[in-house]
N, C-alpha and C positions, 0 to 999 in steps of 0.2 A: 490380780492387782487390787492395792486397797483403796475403794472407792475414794474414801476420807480423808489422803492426802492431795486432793482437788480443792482450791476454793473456786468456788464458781461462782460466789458472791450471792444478793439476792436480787429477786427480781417482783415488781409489784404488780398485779394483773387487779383490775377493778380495786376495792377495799382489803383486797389477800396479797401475802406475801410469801412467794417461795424463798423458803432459805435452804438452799442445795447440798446436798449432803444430808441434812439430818435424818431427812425419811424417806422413800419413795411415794409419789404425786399419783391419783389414778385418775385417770380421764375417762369419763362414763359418755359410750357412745348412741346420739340420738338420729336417726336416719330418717330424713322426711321424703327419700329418691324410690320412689317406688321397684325398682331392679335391684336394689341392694343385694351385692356379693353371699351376704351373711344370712336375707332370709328376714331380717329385722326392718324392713322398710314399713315405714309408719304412716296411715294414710287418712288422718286429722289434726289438726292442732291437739287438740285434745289428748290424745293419745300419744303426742309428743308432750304434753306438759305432765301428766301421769307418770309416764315414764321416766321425765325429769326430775320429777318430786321421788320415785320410788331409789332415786340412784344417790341422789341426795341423805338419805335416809338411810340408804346403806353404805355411806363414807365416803362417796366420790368429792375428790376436790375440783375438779373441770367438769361442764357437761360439754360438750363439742359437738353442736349443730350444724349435720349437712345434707345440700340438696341435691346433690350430683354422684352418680353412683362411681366407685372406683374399680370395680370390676375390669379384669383388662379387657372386654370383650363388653364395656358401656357405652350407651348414646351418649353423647354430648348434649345437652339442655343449653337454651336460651338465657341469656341473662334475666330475660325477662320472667321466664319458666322457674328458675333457679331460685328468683327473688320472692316469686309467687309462693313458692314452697318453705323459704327458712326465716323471711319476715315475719310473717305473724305469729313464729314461734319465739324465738328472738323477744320480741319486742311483748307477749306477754309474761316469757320469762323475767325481763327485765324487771316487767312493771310489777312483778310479784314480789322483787326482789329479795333472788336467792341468795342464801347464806355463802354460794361459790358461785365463781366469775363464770359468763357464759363463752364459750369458742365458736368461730364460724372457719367454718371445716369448706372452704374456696380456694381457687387459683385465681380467680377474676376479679379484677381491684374492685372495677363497678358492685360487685355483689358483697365486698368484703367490706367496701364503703360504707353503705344505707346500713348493712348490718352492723357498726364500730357506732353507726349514729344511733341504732335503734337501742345500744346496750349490750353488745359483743366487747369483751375486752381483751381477745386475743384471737390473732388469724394464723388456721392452720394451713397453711399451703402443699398439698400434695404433689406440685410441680416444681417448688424449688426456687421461685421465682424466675423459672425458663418461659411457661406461658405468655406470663404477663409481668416483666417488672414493675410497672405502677404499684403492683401490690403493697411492694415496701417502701412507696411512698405514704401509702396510707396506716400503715403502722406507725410512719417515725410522725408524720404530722397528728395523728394522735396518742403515742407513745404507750403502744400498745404490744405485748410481745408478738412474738413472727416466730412458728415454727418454720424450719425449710427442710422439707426432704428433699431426699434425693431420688429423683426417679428416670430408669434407665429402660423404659420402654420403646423410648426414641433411637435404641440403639444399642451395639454390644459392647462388653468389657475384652479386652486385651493383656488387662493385669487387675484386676479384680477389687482389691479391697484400694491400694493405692490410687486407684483412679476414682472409687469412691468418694475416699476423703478428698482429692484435690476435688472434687466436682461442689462436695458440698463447701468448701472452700473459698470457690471461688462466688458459690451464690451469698455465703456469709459476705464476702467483697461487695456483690450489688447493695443488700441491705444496708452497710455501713455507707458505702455509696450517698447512697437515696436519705442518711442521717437517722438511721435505727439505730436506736442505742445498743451498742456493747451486752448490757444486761439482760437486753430484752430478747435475744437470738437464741433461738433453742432449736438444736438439730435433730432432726430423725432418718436413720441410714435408710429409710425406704422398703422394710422388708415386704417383699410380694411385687413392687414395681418395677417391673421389668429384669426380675434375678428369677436366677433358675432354682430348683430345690435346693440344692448342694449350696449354692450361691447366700440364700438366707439363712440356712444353720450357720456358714462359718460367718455370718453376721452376727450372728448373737454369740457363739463361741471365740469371736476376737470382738466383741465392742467394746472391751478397754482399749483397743486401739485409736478409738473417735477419741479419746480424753484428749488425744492432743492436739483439739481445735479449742480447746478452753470451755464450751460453752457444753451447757446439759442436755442430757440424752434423751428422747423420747422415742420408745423402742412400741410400734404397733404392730403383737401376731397374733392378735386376736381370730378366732377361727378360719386364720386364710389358708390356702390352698397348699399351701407345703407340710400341714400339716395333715391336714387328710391324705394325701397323697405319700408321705414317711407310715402313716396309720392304717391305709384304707379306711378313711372312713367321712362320711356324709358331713354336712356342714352341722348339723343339728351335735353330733358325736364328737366335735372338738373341744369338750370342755376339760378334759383333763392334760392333752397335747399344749391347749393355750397356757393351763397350767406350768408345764414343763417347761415353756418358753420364757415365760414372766419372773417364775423362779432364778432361771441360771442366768439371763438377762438384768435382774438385780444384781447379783451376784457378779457382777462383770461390768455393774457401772450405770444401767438404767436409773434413770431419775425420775421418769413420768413413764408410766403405760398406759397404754391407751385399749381398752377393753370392752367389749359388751354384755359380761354377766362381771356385774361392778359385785355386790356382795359376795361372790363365792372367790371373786380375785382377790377382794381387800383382804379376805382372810391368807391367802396366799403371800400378798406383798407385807403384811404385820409381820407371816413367822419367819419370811426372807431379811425382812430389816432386822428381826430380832439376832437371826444368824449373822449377818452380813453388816448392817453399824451397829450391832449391840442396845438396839430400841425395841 
């Protein structure tokens, strides 16, 4: 399906502007949750702001700061715990003020809050707005975009991809709800939460199917577990699998991915576009 007969409009995050279609977006990810799934968990400001500036430098357009690990088999942190961890990354990224808008990578409105005041100007929510709908109050009161996955940990599928869509569907409903702009809703089918292997290939082998909730795709398989597990192989060893994913993901309608080796992706998503919108 060709990407480019979508208009999905734009959308403005901080001083940047997505305009959808033209090119694939890459979201450079910074983990300040000591468990981290990936191995990546970073365990200073410091070394969260290094690694911000180094992803910057290698073409990221989002950096997406989070405190909470997603591992299906994670602690749940404190709000308090959680704030401790992504405020003062946050809020010195701000103050340095990066050439791209920062993410705060929460479910928890409270956390998603102080972060939107500190100089976040987009919340990613890996729950969907099922934890906590306040969330997308605090999006639409400071008109800030709202990714919403979808995530099916809480439970099984019965019919698979269509219950997908209506789930994420219906979380789009909350956000309009709560007065999130239309523009500002950017969906991610969730892959790794709560699907099974098989479950996330035919995620990315049908995501022209999501096109028809109107709004843009953010497809994260950045070295998760289905792909070690298609590969046999260790979480260090995913970088060419992530590859494969990114690639045909594009190819199928991705418009933001969300990655943790930002330069060897960007190169990856350039010769995708170049295939795929002719850029």
């Amino acid at each position: 399906m060709d990407v480019e007969h979508y208009t999905l409009g734009v959308t403005r995050c901080g001083r940047v502007e997505f305009v959808w279609g033209q090119r694939t977006y890459v979201m450079g990810i910074i983990n300040v949750a000591p468990d981290s799934f990936s191995g990546d968990g970073l365990d200073s400001v410091e070394a969260a702001l290094d690694q911000a500036h180094r992803f910057v430098s290698q073409g990221a357009d989002i950096i997406d700061v989070g405190g909470e690990s997603t591992r299906p088999d994670f602690t749940p942190v404190s709000v308090d715990e959680e704030l401790r961890r992504v405020l003062p990354v946050v809020e010195r990224l701000a103050g340095e003020e990066l050439p791209v808008p920062i993410s705060i990578d929460t479910y928890k409105s409270s956390v998603a809050r102080e972060a939107v005041a500190a100089g976040a100007r987009m919340i990613n929510d890996v729950w969907g707005l099922k934890r906590d709908p306040e969330t997308a109050k605090v999006a639409a009161e400071n008109a800030v975009p709202l990714v919403i996955t979808q995530n099916q940990r809480e439970g099984a599928f019965n019919h698979f991809l269509p219950e997908l869509i209506d789930d994420l569907r219906r979380s789009m409903q909350t956000a309009q709800e709560a007065g999130v702009d239309w523009n500002n809703i950017i969906i991610d089918p969730g892959v790794g939460f709560g699907k099974t292997v098989e479950q996330n290939l035919e995620i990315i082998r049908r995501l022209a199917e999501l096109k028809s909730l109107g709004r843009p795709i953010l497809l994260g398989t950045s070295r998760k577990s289905f792909i070690g597990l298609v590969l046999d192989l260790s979480v260090e060893e995913r970088l060419e699998g992530t590859a494969a994913s990114v690639a045909i993901g594009i190819a199928h309608g991705a418009d933001i991915v969300r990655v943790h080796d930002v330069g060897a992706m960007l190169r990856i998503v350039r010769m995708s576009d170049a295939i795929v919108r002719g850029r």
